[in-house]
VMD Tcl script that draws the C-alpha trace (Angstrom):
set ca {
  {-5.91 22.65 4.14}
  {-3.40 20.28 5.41}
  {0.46 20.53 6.15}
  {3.32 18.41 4.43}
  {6.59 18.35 5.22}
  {9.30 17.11 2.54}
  {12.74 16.57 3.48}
  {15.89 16.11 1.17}
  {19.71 15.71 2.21}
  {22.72 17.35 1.05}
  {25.32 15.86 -0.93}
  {27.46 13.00 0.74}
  {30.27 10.74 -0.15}
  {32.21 12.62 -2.40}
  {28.83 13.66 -4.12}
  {28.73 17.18 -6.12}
  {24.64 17.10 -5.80}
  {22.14 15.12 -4.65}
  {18.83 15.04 -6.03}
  {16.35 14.89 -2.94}
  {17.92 18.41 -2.20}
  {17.88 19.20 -5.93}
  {14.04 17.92 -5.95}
  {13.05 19.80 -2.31}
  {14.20 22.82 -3.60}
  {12.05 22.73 -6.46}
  {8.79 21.95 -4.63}
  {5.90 24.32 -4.90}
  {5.14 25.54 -1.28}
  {0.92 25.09 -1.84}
  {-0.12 22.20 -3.72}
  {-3.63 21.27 -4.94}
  {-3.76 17.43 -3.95}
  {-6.88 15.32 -5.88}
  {-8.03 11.73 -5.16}
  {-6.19 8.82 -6.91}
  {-8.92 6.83 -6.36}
  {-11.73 8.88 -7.24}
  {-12.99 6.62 -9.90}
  {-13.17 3.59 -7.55}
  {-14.44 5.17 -4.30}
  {-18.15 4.79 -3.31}
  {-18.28 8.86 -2.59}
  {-17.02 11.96 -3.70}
  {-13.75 13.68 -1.85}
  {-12.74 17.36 -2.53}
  {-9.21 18.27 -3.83}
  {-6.84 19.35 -1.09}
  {-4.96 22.46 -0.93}
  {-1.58 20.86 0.54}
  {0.99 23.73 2.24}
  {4.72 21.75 1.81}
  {7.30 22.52 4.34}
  {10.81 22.00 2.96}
  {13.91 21.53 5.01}
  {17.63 20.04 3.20}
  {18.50 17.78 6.10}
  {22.84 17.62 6.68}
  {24.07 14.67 6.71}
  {25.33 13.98 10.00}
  {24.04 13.20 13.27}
  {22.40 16.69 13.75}
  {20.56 16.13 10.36}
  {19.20 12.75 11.26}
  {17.20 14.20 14.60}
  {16.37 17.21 12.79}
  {12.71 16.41 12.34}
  {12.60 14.27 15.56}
  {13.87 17.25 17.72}
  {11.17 19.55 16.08}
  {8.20 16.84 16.54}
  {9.21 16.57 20.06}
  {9.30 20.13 20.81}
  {5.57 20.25 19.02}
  {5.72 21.42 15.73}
  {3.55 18.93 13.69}
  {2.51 18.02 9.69}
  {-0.19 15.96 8.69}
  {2.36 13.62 6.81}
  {6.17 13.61 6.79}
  {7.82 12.28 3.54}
  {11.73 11.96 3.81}
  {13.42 11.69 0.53}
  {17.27 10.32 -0.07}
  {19.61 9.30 -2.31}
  {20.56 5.52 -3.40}
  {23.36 5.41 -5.41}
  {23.00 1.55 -6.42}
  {18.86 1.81 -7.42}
  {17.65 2.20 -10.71}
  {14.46 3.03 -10.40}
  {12.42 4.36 -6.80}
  {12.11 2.56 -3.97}
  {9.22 3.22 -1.17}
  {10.81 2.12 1.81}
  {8.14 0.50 4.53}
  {10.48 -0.50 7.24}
  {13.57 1.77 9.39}
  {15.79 -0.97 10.80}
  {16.82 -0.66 14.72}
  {20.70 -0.57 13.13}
  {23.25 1.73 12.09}
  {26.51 0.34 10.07}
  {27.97 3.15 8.17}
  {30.31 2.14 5.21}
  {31.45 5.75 4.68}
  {31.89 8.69 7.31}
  {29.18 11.49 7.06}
  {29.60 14.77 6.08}
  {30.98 15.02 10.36}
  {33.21 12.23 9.86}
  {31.43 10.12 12.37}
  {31.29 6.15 11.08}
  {29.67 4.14 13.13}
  {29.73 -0.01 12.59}
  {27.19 -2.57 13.85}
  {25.25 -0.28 16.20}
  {21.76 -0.15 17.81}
  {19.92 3.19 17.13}
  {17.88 2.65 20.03}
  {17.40 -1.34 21.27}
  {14.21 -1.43 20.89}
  {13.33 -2.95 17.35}
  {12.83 -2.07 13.93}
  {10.42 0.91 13.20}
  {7.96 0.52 10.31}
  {6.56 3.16 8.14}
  {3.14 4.68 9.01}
  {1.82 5.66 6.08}
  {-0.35 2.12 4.18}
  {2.21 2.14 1.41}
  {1.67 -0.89 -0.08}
  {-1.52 -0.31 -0.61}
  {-0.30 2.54 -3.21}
  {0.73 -0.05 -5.63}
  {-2.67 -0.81 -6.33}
  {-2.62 2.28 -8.79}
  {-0.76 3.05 -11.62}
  {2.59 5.17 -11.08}
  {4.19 7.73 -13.81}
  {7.39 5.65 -13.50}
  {8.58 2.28 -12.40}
  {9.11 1.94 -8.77}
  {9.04 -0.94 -6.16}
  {8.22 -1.04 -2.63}
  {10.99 -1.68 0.15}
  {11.75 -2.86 3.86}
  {15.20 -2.53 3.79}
  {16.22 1.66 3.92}
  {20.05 0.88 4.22}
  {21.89 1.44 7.72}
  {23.07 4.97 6.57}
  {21.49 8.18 7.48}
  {18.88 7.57 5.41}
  {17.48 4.57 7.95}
  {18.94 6.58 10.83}
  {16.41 9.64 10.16}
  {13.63 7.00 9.27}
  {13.77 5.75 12.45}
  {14.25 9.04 14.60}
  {11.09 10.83 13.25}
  {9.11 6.78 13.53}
  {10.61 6.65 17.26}
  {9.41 10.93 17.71}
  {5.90 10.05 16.30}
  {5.47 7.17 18.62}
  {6.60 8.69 21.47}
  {4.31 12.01 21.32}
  {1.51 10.01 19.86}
  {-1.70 11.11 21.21}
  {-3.85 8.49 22.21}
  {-6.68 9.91 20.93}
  {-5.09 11.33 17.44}
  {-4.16 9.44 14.62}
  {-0.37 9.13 13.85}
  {0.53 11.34 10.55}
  {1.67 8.83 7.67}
  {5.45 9.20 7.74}
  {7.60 7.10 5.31}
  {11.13 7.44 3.19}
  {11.65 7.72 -0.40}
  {15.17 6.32 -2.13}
  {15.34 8.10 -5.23}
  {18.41 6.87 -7.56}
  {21.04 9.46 -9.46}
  {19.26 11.61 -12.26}
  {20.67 9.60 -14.53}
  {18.06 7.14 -13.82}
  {15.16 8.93 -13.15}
  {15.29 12.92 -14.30}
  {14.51 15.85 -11.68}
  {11.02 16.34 -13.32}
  {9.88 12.59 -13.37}
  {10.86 12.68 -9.53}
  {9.03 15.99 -9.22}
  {6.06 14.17 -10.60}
  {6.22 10.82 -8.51}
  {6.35 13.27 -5.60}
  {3.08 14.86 -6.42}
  {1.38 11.56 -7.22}
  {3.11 10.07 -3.53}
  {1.27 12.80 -1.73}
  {-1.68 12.58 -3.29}
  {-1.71 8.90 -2.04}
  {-0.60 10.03 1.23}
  {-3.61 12.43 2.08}
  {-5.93 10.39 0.53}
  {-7.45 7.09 2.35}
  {-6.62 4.50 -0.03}
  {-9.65 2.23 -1.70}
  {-8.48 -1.18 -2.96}
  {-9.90 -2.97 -6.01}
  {-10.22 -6.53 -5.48}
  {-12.48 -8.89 -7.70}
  {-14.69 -11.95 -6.40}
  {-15.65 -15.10 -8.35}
  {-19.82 -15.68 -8.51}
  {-19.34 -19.67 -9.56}
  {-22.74 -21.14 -9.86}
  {-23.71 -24.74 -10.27}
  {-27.52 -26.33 -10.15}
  {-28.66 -23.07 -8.03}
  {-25.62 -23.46 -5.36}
  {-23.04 -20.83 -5.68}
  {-19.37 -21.73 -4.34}
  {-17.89 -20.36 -1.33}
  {-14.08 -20.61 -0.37}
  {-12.36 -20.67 3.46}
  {-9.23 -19.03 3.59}
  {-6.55 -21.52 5.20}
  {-4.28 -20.76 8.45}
  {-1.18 -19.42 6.72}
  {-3.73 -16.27 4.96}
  {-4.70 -13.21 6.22}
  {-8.09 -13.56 7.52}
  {-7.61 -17.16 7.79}
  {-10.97 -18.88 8.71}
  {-13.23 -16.27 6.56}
  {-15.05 -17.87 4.11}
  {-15.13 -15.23 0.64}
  {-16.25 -15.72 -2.88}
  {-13.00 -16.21 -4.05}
  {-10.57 -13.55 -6.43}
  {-7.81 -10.89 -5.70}
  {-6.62 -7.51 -6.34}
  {-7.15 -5.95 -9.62}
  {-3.46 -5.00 -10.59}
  {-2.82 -1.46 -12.25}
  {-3.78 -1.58 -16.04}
  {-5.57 -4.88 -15.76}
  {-8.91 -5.09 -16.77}
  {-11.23 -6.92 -13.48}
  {-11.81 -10.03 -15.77}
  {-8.36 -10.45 -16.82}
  {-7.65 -10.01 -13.07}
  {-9.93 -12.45 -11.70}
  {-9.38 -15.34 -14.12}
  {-5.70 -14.47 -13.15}
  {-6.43 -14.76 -9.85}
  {-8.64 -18.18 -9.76}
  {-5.54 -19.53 -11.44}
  {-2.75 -18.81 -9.25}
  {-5.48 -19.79 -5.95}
  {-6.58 -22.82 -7.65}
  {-4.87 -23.83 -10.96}
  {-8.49 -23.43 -12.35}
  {-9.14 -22.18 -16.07}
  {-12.09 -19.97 -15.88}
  {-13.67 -17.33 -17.96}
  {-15.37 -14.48 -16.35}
  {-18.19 -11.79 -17.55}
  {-18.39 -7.98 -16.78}
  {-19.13 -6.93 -12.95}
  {-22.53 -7.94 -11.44}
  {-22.05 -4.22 -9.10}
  {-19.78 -3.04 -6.51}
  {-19.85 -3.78 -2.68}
  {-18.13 -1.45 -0.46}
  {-16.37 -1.96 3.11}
  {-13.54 -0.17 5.26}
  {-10.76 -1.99 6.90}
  {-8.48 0.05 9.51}
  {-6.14 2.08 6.88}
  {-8.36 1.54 3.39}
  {-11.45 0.82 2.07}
  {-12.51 -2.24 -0.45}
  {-14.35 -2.25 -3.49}
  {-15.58 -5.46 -3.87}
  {-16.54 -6.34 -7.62}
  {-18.47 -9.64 -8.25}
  {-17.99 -10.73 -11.78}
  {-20.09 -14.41 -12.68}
  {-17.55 -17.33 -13.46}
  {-17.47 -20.05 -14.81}
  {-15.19 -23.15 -15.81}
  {-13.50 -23.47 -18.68}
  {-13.95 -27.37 -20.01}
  {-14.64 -29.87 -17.36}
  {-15.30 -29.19 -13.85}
  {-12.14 -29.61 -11.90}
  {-11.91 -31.98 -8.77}
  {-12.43 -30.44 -5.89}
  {-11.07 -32.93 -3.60}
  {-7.56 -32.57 -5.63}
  {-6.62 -29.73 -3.72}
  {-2.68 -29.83 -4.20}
  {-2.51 -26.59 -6.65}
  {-4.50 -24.28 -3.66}
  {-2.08 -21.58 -2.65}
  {-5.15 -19.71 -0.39}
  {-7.93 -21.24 0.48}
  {-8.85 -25.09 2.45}
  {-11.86 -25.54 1.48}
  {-14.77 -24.46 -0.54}
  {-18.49 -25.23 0.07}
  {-21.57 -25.21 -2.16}
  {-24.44 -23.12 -0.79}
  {-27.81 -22.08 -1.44}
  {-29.40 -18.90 -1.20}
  {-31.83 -20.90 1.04}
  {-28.95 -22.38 3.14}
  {-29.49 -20.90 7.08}
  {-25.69 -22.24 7.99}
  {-23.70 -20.35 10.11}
  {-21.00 -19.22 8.37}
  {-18.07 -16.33 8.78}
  {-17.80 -13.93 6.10}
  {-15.22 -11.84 4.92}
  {-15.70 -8.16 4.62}
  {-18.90 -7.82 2.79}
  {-19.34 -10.69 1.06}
  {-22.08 -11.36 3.01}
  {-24.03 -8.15 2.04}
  {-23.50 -9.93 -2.03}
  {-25.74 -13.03 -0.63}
  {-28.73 -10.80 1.07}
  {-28.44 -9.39 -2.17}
  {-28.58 -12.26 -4.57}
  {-31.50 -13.59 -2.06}
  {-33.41 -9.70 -2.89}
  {-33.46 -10.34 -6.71}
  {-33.73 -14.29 -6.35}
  {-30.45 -14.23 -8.66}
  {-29.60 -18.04 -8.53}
  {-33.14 -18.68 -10.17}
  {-32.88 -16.36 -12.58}
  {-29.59 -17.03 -13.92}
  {-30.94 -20.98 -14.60}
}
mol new
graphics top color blue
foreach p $ca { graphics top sphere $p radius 0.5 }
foreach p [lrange $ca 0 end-1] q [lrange $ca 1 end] { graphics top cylinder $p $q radius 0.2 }
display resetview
């Protein structure tokens, strides 16, 4: 059993409702939470029976330490989702980032407006929950991830409960994933659509997130091709049979030919999964599908490399090859296990 707490505001700005408080107030206090990812994970991860803590936050200085004063007294959730308005979105926005900044173009509901201020002077605060990692799957409705949370209360609370959760961290315990949801009016997104975003944001929030990312197998005389990330990637240096993430609703093959294309500007056409390959980073986990490649019409130059967005340089390799070489993630283990079945020689 684990313990949420949502948080919604009260009307603001001339406002007669506001739907966080409108959507908070219609939360069920136990929730049964399942996996989002169960179909891609490599095991099996029982439903959670969530309890939600509600509170309607004012809007005012008081409101935006609310949750900060509690966490630093000791009360404690194992997540923290803060929910506002944003009266110029149309659809949801996941915010990532709580800037070190308030500059208030209205009063709050104290009359205190505040311009071009420092919250605390010690930097932007970012969210601790892997958020972007949530747009991997499918959502009910149309949303789009955020690092800009305003300079209203909104931000201001962000960044208290961020700045409370840092500063009681235990070095020994893992931070609870905390983060802010903008919803727009109801006339953009209804009070049961938001209900049901909610449910599908904390199921990704209790949940350790697995990503679905697809690898070319690109074979030539018995050498299979091998690419190096270059400086400006993540990973840069790691050498990786070369693909992407699979983007909700797109089938892997569509996904890696997709892929190849914007990394490259190579036309390829790909077959159905050779098997999955499993590794954890620090906040998710990879499922690593290898799917054999191949060009479509001639081979393209490999020296001309002014169309490669990614990746410096690629190598041909045999299964024989005793090079040292640095992998990335477990591509490696997709080698030992071409060398097990002799796949290059099969596949002549």
């Amino acid at each position: 059993m684990v313990r949420i707490l949502v948080t919604g505001f009260e009307p603001f700005g001339g406002h007669q409702r506001n739907i966080s408080s409108d959507l908070v107030e219609t939360l069920s206090d136990r929730i049964l939470l399942d996996d989002p990812w169960a179909d891609i994970r490599e095991y099996s991860i029982e439903s959670l029976e969530a309890i939600i803590d509600t509170r309607i936050l004012s809007v005012d200085k008081a409101g935006s330490i609310d949750v900060a004063t509690s966490i630093k007294k000791g009360q404690n959730w194992d997540a923290i989702l803060h929910i506002g308005l944003c009266e110029t979105c149309k659809i949801p926005r996941l915010e990532t980032r709580a800037q070190d900044r308030i500059d208030m173009r209205i009063p709050d509901n104290d009359g205190r407006q505040i311009s071009e201020q420092e919250i605390s002077g010690l930097g932007d605060l970012y969210a601790t929950a892997p958020v972007k990692s949530w747009m991997s799957l499918a959502w009910s409705i149309d949303c789009e991830l955020s690092s800009n949370a305003g300079t209203f209360l909104c931000n201001e609370t962000l960044y208290q409960t961020l700045s409370a959760l840092e500063n009681t961290a235990i070095s020994d315990r893992k931070v609870p994933p905390c983060f802010f949801l903008h919803l727009p009016s109801e006339e953009n997104c209804t009070l049961d659509s938001a209900n049901t975003f909610v449910r599908e944001i904390l199921q990704r929030i209790m949940f350790r997130p697995v990503l679905s990312v697809v690898g070319a197998l690109i074979i030539q005389d018995e050498h299979y091709l091998a690419a190096r990330r270059s400086p400006s990637q993540s990973h840069a240096g790691k050498w990786e049979f070369p693909g992407g993430k699979v983007e909700p609703n797109e089938h892997m093959t569509q996904a890696l030919e997709r892929e190849i294309k914007e990394e490259f500007g190579w036309h390829v056409t790909c077959e159905s999964s050779l098997g999955t390959w499993y590794h954890s980073l620090e906040q998710i986990d990879i499922a690593l599908h290898i799917l054999p490649t191949s060009f479509v019409g001639k081979v393209p130059n490999f020296e001309d490399k002014g169309r490669w967005t990614a990746h410096d340089e690629i190598k041909w390799r045999t299964l024989t090859d005793s090079t040292p070489i640095d992998w990335l993630g477990n591509d490696k283990a997709v080698v030992e296990w071409m060398k097990q079945i002799q796949y290059l020689s099969t596949t002549k």
